[in-house]
N, C-alpha and C positions, 0 to 999 in steps of 0.2 A: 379331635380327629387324629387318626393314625399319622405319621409322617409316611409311613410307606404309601399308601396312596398318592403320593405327589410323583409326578414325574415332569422334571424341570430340565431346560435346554436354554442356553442362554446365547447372544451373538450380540457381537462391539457394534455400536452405531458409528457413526463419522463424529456424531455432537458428544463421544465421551461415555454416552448412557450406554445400560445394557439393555436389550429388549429379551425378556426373557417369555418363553413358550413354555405353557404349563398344562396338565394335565392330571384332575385329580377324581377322586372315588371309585367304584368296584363296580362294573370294570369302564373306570374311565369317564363318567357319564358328565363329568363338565371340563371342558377347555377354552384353553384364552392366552391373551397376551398383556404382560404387564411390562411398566418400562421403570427402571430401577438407575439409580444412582451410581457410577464409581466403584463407591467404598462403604453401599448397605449393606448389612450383616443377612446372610441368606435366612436366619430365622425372621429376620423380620419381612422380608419379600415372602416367604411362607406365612408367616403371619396372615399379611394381606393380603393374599390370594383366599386364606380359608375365611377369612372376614367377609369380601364379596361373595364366595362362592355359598356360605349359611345364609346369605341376605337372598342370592339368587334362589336359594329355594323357594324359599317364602313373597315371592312377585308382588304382592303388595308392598310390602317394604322397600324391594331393591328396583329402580329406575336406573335402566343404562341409556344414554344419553347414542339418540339415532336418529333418523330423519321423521319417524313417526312419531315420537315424542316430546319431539323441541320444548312444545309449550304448552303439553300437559302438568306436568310436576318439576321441582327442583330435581335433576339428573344427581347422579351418584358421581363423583370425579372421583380424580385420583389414577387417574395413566393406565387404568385394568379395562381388561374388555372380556366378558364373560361369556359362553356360548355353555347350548347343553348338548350333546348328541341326542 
């Protein structure tokens, strides 16, 4: 996937991490929030955003972990939270 498509915003937490606000595809059609370490290298926080976000296409694959799914399937972790408009 294009890296122009990504639009990334990032804000300090109190606990050190950064939560960063993402926003990716033409025009824009999925956003989220993911929460990142310190001293991760911004490819790899894109990385893993375009990781969930190919999973979120495909809804059978990708389980985001919410009140209606507790205890259908293993939830997907890892600090991302994916929305589509």
């Amino acid at each position: 996937m294009d890296a122009q498509q990504f639009r990334l915003k990032s804000k300090k937490l109190s606990s050190g991490r950064y939560q960063v606000q993402f926003s990716f595809g033409q025009p824009e059609m999925y956003y989220g929030y993911v929460l990142a370490e310190p001293r991760t290298p911004l490819r790899e926080v894109m990385e893993k955003i375009e990781r969930h976000v190919l999973a979120a296409i495909e809804p059978e694959r990708y389980l985001q972990r919410n009140l209606f799914s507790v205890l259908k399937r293993a939830p997907s972790s890892g600090k991302i939270v994916v929305y589509k408009r």
